[in-house]
C-alpha positions as CSV (number, residue, x, y, z in Angstrom):
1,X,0.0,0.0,0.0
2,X,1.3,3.4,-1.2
3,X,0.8,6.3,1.7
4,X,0.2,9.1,0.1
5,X,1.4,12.6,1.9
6,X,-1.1,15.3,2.0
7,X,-1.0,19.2,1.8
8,X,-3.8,19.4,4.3
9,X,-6.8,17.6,5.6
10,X,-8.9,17.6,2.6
11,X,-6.4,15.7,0.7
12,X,-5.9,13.4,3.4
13,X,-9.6,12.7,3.0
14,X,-9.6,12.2,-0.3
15,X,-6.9,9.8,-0.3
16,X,-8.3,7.9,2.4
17,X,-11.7,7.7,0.2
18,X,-9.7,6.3,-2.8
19,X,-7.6,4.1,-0.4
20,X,-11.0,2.1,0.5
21,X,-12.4,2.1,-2.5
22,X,-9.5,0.2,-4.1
23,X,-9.9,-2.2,-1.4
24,X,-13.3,-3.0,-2.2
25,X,-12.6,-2.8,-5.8
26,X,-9.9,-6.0,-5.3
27,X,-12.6,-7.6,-2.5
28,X,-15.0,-7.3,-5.1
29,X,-13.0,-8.6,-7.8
30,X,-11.5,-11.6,-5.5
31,X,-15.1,-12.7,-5.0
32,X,-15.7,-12.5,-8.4
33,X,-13.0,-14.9,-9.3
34,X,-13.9,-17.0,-6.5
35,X,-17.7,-17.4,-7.8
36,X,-15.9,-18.5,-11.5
37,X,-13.8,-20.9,-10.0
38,X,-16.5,-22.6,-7.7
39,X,-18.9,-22.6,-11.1
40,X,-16.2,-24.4,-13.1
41,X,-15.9,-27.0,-10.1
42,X,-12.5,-26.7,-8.9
């Protein structure tokens, strides 16, 4: 994980918004994956 320094609070904000939301991007795409694999019966 890359921390990010920021100028001032809002930016600290902001990157702590995208943070999560490229967490639950990667959750969302593990589960995915997870759903193929269990479909094609391994």
């Amino acid at each position: 994980v890359k921390f990010m320094k920021a100028r001032n609070e809002k930016e600290a904000a902001e990157a702590e918004l995208q943070t999560s939301k490229m967490q639950v991007d990667a959750a969302n795409e593990a589960e995915r994956t997870k759903q193929q694999l269990g479909e094609e019966g391994f």
